[in-house]
C-alpha positions in Angstrom: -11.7 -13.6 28.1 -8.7 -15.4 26.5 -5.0 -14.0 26.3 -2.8 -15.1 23.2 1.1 -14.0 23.2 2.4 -13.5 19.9 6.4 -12.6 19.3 7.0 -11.1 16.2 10.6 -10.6 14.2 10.4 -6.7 14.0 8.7 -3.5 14.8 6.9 -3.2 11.0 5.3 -6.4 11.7 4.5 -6.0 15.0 2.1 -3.0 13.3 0.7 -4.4 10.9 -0.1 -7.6 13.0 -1.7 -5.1 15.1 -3.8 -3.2 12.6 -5.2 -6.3 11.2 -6.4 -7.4 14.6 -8.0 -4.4 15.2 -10.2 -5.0 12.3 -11.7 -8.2 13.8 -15.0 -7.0 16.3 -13.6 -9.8 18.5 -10.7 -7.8 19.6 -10.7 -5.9 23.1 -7.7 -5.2 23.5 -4.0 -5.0 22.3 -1.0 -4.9 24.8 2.3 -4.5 23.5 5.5 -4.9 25.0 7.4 -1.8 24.1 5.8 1.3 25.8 6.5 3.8 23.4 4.5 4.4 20.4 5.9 4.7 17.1 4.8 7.9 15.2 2.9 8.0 11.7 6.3 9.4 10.0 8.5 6.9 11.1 5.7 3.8 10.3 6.2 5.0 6.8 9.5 4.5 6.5 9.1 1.3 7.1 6.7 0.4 4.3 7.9 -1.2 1.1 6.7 1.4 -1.1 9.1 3.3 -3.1 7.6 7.0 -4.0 7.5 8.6 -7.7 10.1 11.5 -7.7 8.5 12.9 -11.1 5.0 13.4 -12.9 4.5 10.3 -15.1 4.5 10.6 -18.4 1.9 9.3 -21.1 4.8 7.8 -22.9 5.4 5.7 -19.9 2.1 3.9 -20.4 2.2 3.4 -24.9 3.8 0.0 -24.3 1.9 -1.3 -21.6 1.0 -4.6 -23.9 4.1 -6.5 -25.0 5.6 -5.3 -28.2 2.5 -3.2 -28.9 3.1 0.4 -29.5 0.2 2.9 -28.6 0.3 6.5 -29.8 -1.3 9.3 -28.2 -3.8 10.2 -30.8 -5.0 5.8 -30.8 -5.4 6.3 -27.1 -7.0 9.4 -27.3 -9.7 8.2 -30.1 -10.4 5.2 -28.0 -11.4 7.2 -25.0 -13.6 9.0 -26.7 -15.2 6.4 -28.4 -15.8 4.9 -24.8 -17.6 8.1 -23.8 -19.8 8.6 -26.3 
């Protein structure tokens, strides 16, 4: 069995680096250096994602195409065209 020791900038990549290896079938094991475990919460925190604070609207979505506006009845007749 080989060893590979990989140093890492921070504790977000460090996790993801280490989720990604788990993946592989070829992975036995994964040994980190810090001994304490991060918890779910504060991996999350960490994630670039930045969370809706409101419902979205339909308006949000009429000018999806570039100078192209949608009304709700077009998009309306159009999905019902699709499921017929």
């Amino acid at each position: 069995m080989e060893t590979i020791t990989i140093k890492v900038d921070n504790t977000a990549n460090a996790l993801f680096l280490q989720e990604l290896l788990l993946k592989f079938q070829f992975v036995k094991a994964i040994e980190t250096g810090k001994k304490n475990k991060v918890s779910l919460k504060e991996r999350y925190k960490t994630l670039p994602i930045h969370w809706a604070t409101a419902k979205p609207s339909i308006e949000d979505f009429t000018s999806i195409v570039t100078n192209r506006k949608l009304s709700l009845t077009e998009i309306r007749e159009k999905a019902w065209k699709r499921n017929l």
